[in-house]
Backbone as JSON Lines, residues from 0, in Angstrom:
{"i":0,"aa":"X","n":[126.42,139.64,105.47],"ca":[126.49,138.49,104.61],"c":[126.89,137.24,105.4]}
{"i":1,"aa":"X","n":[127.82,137.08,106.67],"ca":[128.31,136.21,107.27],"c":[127.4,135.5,108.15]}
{"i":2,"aa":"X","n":[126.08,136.49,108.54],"ca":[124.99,136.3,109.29],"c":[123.91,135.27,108.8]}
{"i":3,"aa":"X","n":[123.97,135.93,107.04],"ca":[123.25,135.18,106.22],"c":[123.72,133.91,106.24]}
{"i":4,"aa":"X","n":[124.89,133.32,105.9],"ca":[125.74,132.42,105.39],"c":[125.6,131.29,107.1]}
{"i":5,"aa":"X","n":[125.75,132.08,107.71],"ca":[125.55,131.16,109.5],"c":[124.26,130.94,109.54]}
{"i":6,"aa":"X","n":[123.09,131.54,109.15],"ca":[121.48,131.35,109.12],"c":[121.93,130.07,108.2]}
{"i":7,"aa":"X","n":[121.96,130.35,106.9],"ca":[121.96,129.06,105.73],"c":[122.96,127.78,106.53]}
{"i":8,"aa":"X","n":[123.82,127.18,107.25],"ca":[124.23,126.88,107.91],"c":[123.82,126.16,108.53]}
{"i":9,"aa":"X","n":[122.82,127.01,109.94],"ca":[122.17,126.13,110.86],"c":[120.58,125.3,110.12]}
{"i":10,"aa":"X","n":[119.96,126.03,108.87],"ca":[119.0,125.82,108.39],"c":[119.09,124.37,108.04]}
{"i":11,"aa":"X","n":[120.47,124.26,107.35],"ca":[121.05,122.57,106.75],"c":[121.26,122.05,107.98]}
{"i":12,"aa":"X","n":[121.99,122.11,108.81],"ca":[122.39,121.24,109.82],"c":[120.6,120.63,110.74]}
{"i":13,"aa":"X","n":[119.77,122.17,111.0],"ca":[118.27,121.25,110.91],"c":[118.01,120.27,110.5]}
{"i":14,"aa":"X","n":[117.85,120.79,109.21],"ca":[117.36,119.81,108.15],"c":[118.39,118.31,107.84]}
{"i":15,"aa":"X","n":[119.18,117.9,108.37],"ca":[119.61,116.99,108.59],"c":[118.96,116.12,109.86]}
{"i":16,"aa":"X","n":[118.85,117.6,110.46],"ca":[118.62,116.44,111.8],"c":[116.9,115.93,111.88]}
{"i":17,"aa":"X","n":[116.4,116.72,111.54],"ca":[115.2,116.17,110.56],"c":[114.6,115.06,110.29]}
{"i":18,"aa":"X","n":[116.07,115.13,109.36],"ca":[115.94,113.91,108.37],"c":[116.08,112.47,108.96]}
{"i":19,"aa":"X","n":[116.9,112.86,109.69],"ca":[117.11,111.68,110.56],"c":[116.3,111.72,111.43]}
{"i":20,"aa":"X","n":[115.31,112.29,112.26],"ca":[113.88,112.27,112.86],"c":[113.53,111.47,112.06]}
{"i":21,"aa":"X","n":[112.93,111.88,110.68],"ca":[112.06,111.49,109.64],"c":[112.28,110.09,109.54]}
{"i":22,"aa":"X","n":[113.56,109.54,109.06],"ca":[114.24,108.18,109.58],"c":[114.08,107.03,110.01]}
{"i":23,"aa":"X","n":[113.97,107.88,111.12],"ca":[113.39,107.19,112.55],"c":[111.89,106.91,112.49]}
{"i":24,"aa":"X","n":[111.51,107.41,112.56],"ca":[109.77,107.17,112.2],"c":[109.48,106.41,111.21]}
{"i":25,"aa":"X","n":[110.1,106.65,110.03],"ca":[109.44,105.37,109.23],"c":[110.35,104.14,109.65]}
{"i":26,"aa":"X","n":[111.27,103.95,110.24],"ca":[111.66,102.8,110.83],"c":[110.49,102.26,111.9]}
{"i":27,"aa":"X","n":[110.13,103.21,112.49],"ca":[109.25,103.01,113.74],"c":[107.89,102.32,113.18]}
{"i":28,"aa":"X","n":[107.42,103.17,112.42],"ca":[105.99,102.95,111.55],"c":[106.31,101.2,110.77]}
{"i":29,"aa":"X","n":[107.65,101.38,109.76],"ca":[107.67,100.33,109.17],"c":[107.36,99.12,110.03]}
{"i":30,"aa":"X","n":[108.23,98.71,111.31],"ca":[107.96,97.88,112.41],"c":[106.91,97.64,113.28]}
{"i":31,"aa":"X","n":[106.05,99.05,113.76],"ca":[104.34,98.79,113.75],"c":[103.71,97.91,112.49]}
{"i":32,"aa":"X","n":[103.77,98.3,111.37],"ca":[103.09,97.39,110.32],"c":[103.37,96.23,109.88]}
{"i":33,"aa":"X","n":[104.71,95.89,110.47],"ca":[104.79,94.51,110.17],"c":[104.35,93.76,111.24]}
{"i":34,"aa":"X","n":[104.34,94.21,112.84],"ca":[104.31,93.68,114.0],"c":[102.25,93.11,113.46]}
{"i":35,"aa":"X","n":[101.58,94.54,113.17],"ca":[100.04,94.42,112.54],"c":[99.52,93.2,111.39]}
{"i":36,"aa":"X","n":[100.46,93.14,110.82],"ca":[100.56,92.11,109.77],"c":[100.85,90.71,110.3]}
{"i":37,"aa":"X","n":[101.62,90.56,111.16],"ca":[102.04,89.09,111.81],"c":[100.6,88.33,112.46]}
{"i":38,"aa":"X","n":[100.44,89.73,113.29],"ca":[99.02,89.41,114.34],"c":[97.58,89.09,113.5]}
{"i":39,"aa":"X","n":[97.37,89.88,112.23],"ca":[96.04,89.75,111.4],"c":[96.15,88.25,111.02]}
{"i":40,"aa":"X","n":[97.52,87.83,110.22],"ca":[97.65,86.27,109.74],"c":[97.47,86.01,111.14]}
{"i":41,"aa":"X","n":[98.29,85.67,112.22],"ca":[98.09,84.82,113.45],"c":[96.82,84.66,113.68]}
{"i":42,"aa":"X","n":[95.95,85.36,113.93],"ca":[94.45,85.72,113.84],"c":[93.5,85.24,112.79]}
{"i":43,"aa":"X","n":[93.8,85.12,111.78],"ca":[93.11,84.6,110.55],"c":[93.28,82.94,110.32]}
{"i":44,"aa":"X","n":[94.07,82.81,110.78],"ca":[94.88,81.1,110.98],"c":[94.55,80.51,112.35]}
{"i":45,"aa":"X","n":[94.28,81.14,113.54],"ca":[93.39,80.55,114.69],"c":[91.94,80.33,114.48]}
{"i":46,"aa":"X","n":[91.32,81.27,114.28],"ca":[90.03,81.24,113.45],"c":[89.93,80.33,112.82]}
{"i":47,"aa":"X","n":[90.6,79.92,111.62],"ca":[90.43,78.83,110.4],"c":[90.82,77.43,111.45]}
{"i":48,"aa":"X","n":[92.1,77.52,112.31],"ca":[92.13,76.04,112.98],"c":[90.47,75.94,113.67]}
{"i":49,"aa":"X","n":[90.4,76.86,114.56],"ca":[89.28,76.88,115.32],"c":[87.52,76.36,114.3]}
{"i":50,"aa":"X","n":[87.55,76.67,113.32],"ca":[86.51,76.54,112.27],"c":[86.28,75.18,112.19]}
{"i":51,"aa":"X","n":[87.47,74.67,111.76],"ca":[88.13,73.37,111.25],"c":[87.77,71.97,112.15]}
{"i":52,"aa":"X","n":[88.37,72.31,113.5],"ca":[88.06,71.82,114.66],"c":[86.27,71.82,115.04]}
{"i":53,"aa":"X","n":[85.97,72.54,115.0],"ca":[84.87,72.73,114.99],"c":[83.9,71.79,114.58]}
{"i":54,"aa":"X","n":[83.95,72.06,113.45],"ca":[83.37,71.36,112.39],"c":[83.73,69.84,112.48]}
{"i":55,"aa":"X","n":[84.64,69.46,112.86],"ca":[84.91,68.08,113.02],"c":[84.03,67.12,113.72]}
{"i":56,"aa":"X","n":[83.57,65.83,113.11],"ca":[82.75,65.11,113.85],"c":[83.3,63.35,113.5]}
{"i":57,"aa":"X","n":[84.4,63.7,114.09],"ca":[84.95,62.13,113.77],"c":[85.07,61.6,115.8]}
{"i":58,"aa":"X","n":[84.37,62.24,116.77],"ca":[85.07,61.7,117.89],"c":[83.76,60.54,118.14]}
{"i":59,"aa":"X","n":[84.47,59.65,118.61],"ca":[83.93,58.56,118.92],"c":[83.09,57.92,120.69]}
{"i":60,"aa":"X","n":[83.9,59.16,121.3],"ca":[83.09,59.05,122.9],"c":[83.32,60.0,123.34]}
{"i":61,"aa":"X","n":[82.44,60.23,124.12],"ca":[82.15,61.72,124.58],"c":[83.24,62.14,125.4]}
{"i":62,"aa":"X","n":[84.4,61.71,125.95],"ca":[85.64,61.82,126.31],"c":[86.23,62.75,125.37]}
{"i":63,"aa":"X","n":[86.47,62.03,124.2],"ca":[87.12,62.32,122.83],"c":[86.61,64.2,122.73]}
{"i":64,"aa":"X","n":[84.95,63.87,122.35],"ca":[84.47,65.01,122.15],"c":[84.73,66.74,122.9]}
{"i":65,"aa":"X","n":[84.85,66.03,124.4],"ca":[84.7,66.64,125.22],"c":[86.17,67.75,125.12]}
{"i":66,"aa":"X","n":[87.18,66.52,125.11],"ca":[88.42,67.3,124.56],"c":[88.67,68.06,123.29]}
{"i":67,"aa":"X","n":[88.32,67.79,122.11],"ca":[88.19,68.83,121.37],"c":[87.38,69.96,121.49]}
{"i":68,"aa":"X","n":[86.18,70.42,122.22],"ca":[85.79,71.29,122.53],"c":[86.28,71.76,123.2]}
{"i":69,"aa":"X","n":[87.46,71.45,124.49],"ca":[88.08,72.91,125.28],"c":[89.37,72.74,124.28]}
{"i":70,"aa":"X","n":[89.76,72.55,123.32],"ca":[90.47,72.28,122.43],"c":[89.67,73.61,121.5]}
{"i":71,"aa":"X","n":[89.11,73.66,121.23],"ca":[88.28,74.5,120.03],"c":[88.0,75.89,121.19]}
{"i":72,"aa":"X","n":[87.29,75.89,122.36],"ca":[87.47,77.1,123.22],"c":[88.93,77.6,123.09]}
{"i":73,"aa":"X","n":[89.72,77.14,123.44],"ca":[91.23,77.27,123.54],"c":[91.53,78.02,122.38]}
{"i":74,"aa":"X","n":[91.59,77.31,121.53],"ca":[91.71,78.13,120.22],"c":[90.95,79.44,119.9]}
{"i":75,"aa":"X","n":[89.76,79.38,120.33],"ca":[88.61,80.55,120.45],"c":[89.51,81.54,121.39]}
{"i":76,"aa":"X","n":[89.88,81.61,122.33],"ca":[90.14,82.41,123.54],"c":[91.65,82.6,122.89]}
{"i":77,"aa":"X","n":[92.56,82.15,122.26],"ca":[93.69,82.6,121.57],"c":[93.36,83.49,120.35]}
{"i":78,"aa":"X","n":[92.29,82.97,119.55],"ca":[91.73,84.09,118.78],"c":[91.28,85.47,119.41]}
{"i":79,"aa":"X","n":[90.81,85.29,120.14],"ca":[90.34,87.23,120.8],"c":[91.2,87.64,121.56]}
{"i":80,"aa":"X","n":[92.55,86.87,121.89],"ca":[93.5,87.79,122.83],"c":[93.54,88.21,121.73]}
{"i":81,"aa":"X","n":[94.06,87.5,120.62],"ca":[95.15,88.16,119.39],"c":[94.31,89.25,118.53]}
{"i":82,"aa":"X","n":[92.86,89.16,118.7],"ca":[92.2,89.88,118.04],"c":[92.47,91.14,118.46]}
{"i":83,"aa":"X","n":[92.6,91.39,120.04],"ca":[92.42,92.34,120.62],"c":[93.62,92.99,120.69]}
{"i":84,"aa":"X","n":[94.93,92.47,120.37],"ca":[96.1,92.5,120.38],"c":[96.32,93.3,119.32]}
{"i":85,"aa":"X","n":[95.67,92.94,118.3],"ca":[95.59,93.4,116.59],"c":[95.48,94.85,116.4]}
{"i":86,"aa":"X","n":[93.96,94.79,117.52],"ca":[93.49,96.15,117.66],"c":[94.4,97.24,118.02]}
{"i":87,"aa":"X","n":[95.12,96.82,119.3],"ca":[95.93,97.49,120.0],"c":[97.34,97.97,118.7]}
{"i":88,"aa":"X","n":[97.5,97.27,118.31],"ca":[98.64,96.87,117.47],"c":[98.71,98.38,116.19]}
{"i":89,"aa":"X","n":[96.97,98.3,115.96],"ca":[96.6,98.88,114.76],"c":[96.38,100.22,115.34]}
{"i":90,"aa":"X","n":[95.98,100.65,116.78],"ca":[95.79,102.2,116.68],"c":[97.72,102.4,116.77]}
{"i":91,"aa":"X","n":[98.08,101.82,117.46],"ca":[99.98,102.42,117.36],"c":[100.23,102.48,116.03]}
{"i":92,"aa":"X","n":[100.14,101.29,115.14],"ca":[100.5,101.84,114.37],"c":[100.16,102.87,113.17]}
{"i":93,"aa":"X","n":[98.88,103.44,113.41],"ca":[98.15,104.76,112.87],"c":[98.86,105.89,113.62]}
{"i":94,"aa":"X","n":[99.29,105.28,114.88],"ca":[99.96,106.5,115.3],"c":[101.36,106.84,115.43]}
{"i":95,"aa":"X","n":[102.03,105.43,114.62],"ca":[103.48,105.79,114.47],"c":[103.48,106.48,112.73]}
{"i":96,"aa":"X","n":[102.41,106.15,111.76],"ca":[102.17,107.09,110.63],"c":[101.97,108.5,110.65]}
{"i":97,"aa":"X","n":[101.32,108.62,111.52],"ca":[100.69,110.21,111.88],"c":[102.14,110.87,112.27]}
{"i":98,"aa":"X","n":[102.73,110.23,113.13],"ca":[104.32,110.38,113.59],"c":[104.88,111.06,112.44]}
{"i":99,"aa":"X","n":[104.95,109.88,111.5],"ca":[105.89,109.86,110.16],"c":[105.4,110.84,109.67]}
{"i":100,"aa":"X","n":[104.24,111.41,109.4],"ca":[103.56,112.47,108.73],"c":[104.52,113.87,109.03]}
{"i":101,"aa":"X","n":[104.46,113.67,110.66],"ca":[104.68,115.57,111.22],"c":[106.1,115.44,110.64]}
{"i":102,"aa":"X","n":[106.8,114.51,110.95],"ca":[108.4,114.54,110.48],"c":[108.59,115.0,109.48]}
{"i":103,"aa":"X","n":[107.78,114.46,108.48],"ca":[108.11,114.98,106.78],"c":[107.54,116.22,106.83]}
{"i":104,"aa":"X","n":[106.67,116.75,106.96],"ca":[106.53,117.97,107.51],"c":[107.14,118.75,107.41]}
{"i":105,"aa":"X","n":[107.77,118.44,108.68],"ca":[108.66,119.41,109.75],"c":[110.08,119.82,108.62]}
{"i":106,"aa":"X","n":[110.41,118.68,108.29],"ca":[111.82,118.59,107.35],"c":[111.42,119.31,106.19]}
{"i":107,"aa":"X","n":[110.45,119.26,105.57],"ca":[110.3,119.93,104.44],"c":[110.12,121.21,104.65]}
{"i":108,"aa":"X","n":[109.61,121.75,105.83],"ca":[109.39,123.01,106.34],"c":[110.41,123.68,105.88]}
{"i":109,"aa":"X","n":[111.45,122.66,106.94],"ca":[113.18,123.44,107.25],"c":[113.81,123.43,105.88]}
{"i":110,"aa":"X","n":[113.47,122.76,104.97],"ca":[114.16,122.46,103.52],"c":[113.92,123.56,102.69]}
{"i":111,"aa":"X","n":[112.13,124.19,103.08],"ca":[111.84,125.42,102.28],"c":[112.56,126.66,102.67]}
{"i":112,"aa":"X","n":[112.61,126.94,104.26],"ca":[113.32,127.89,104.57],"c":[114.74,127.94,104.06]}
{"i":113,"aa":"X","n":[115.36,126.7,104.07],"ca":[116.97,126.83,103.96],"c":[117.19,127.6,102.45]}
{"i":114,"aa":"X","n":[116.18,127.34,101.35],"ca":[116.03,127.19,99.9],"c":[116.09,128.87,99.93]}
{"i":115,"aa":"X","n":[114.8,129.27,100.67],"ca":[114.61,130.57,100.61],"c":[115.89,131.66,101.46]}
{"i":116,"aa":"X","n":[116.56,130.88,101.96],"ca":[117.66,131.6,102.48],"c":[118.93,131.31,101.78]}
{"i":117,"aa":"X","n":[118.84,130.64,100.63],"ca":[119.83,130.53,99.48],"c":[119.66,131.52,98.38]}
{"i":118,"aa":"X","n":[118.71,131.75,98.43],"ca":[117.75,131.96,97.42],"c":[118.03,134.05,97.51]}
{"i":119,"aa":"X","n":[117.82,134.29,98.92],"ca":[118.19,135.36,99.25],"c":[119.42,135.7,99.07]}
{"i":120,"aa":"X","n":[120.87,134.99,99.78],"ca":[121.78,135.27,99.55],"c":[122.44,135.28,97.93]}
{"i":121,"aa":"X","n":[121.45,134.61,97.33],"ca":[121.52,134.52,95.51],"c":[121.84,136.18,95.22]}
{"i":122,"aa":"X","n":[120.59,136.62,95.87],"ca":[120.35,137.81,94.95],"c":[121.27,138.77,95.91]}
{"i":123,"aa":"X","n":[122.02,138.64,97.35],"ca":[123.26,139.59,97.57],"c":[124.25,139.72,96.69]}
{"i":124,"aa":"X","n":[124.07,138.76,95.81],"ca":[125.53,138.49,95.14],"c":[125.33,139.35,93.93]}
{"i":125,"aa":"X","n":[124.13,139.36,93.09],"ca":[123.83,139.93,92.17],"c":[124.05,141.61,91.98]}
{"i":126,"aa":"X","n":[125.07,141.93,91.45],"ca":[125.4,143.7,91.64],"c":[124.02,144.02,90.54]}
{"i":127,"aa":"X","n":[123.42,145.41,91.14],"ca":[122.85,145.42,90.62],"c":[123.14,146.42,89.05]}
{"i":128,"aa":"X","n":[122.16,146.02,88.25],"ca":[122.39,146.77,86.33],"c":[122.41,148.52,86.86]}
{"i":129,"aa":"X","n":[123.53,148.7,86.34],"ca":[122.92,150.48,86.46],"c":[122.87,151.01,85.28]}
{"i":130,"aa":"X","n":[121.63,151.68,85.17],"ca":[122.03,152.1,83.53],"c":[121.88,153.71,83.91]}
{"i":131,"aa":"X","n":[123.4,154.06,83.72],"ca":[123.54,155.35,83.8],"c":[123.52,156.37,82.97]}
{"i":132,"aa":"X","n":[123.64,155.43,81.45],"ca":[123.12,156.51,80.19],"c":[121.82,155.87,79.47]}
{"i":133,"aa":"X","n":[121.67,156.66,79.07],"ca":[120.34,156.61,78.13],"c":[120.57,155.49,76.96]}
{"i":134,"aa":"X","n":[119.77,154.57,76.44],"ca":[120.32,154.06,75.18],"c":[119.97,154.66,73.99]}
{"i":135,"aa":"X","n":[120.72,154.82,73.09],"ca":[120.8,155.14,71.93],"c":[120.18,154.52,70.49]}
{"i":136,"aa":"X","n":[119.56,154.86,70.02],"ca":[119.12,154.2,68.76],"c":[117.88,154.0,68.62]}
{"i":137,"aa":"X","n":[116.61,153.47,67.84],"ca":[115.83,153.02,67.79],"c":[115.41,151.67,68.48]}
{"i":138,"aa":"X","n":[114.61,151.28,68.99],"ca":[114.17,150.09,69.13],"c":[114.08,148.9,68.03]}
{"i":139,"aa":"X","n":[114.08,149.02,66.85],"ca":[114.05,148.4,65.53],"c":[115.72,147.72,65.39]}
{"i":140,"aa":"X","n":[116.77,148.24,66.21],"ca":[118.16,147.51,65.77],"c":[118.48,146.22,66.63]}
């Protein structure tokens, strides 16, 4: 029984530590997706300056002009670092989820075992019914 009771034991102390794996990962994941989120707006807002610029036809000498076009490249070439940045951004953070996935997992694994090793020692406890005489009477009382 003491064996049992030290199994149920280390099963919880797992499953704590687990948990705090588990924790950790969605801390990790949470901070991939916001880092993904910063970069898509940053990205969506270079683009739109870059559009904007673009489209502009107020320059008056080809000086003028000349500068808003490496003005508008500029902006172009800050758009595809960040694009590419995004990218990068977005497989980590698919792969700090996938992370988060095995954790919960793993913890729930250890949560079922611990259950089933409660679950066992339940029924040590249970003396079992002996029915050493016969019962008496009809079934009808």
């Amino acid at each position: 029984m003491n064996a049992e009771r030290a199994r149920l034991l280390r099963l919880r102390r797992l499953e704590k530590i687990r948990d705090i794996a588990k924790q950790t990962a969605a801390r990790d994941a949470a901070e991939a997706e916001g880092t993904l989120a910063q970069l898509r707006a940053l990205c969506e807002r270079t683009g739109r300056l870059a559009g904007e610029y673009a489209t502009r036809r107020d320059a008056e000498q080809g000086d003028a002009l000349r500068q808003q076009l490496r003005f508008v490249d500029g902006l172009e070439a800050i758009r595809r670092n960040t694009l590419d940045e995004m990218r990068r951004a977005e497989a980590i953070a698919d792969a700090k989820l996938r992370l988060l996935a095995t954790a919960e997992r793993r913890r729930a694994a250890v949560d079922d075992r611990a259950q089933a090793q409660e679950r066992l020692i339940a029924r040590g406890r249970e003396t079992p019914a002996l029915h050493g005489r016969k019962p008496s009477g009809t079934g009808l009382e």
